[in-house]
N, C-alpha and C positions, 0 to 999 in steps of 0.2 A: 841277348836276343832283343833284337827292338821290334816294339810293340805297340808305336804310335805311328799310325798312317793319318796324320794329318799333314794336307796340302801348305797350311798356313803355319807355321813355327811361332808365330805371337799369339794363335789362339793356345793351343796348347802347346806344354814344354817337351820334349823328347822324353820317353819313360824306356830303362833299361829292367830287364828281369833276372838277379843274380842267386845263383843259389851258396846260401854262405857254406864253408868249412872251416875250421881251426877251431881256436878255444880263446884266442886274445879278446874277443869282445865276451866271452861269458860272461852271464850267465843270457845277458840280453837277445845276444843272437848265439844261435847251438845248433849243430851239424844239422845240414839238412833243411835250415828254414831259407824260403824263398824273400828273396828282398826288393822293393821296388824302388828305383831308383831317379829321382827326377832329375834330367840337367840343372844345374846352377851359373851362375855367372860367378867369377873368384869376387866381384864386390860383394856379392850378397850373400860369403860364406859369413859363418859366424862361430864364435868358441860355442862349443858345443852341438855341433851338427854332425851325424856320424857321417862320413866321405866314403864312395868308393872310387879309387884312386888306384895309378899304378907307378909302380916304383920303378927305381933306376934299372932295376935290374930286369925288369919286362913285367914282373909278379904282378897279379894283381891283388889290392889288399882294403878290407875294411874296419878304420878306425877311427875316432874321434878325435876334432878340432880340439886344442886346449890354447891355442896363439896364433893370431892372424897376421899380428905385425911386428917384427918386419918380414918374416919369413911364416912360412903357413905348418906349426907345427902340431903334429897327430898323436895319438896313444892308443893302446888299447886299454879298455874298459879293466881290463883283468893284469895288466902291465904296470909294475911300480912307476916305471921309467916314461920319459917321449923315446918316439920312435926317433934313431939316430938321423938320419937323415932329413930333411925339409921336405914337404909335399910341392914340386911344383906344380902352378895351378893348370898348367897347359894339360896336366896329365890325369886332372881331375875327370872322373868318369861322370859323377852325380853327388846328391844328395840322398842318402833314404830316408823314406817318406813313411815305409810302412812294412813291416814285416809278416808275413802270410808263414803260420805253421800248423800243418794240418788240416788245411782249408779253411781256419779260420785271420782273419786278417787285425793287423793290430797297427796303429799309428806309430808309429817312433819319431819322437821329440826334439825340436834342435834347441840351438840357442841356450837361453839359461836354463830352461827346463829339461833340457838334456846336460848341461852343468851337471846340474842337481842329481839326476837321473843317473849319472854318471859315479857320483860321490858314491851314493847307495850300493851301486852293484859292487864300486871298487872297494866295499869294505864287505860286502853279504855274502858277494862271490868268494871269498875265500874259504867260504863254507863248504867246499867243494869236493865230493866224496872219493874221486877220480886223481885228486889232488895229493902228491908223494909227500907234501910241507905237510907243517902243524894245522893246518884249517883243513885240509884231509882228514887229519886222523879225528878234529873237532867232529868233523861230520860224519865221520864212521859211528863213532858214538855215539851222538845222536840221532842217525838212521837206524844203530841197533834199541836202544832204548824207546823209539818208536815203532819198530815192529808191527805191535797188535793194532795200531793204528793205522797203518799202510794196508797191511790185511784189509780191516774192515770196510778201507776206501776200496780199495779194489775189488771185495765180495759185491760192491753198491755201485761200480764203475760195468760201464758196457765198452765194447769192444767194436768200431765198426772201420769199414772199408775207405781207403782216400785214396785219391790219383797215386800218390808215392808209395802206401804201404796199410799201413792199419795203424789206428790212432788209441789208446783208452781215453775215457771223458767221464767227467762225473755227469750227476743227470743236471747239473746244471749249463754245461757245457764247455767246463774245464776242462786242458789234456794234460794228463796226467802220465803218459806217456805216447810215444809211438814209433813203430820200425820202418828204418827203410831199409830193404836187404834183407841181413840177418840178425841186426843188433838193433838192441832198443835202446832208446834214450830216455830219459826223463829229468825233464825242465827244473830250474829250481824256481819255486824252494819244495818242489813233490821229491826230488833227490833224495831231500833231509828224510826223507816218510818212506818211498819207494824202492826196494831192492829190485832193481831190471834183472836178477839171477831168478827174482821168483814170479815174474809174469809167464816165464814158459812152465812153472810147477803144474799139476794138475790141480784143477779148482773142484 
């Protein structure tokens, strides 16, 4: 959806609105979060700038710069691997700038600070409760041994209304989960603490 009606193209850049799905970029972006998107030019991409981009095959897909030259290659955040194929730049849709979950809206990093940004998830993400490998079963065990600690966030957590679904937050205004549909999600690292089986228990 495009969302910029400006007449002049050198004031402002073109902003696209995508809503992400998959799990290649977890933990950073997670089903359901809205992305904003600015045009780029292919000069001014840079390692480490998450792209949304489409592929040979029509897909569209969101992942991270790791080589500009000589060919423009991508990863996911949550991917050992580069994705097989080369990004051509013709097919580049944007840059994101910012990701919005739960009506609250969060910068996302490019360049070297998304490098970095990058390192972090690809090693924290594997903490991942949802996850069939060894960093699954890590985080099982650790969301069970935290338990009475998730409890006590959520006895102190409220519950309120968003455009998509319902959100929980602490009173600081962390989300701590929230559904769209029928399933709830919860972000990490509230994962590691969280069981989404006991948001629907009775409190």
């Amino acid at each position: 959806m495009n969302v910029d009606d400006s007449s002049d193209p050198r004031q402002t850049p073109p902003v696209v609105v995508v809503r992400y799905a998959g799990r290649s970029m977890w933990p950073l972006f997670q089903e359901g979060d809205l992305l904003i998107v600015a045009s780029v030019a292919p000069a001014a991409i840079e390692a480490g700038d998450c792209l949304v981009f489409v592929r040979q095959s029509g897909h569209q897909a969101v992942h991270r710069v790791i080589q500009t030259a000589p060919r423009l290659v991508t990863k996911g955040d949550a991917h050992r691997r580069p994705d097989d194929e080369p990004v051509d730049p013709a097919r580049v849709v944007g840059r994101v700038v910012e990701r919005i979950r739960s009506g609250r809206a969060t910068p996302v990093r490019g360049g070297t600070a998304g490098s970095l940004t990058a390192l972090f998830f690809g090693v924290a993400g594997r903490l991942d409760p949802l996850s069939a490998g060894r960093g699954g079963r890590v985080a099982r065990t650790i969301r069970r041994l935290l338990t009475p600690m998730g409890a006590g966030l959520l006895r102190r957590a409220h519950r309120e209304a968003t455009d998509d679904g319902v959100a929980v937050t602490t009173r600081g205004g962390r989300v701590v989960a929230w559904r769209l549909g029928g399933e709830w999600t919860t972000p990490w690292p509230w994962s590691l603490v969280v069981d989404p089986a006991s948001l629907d228990a009775p409190r």
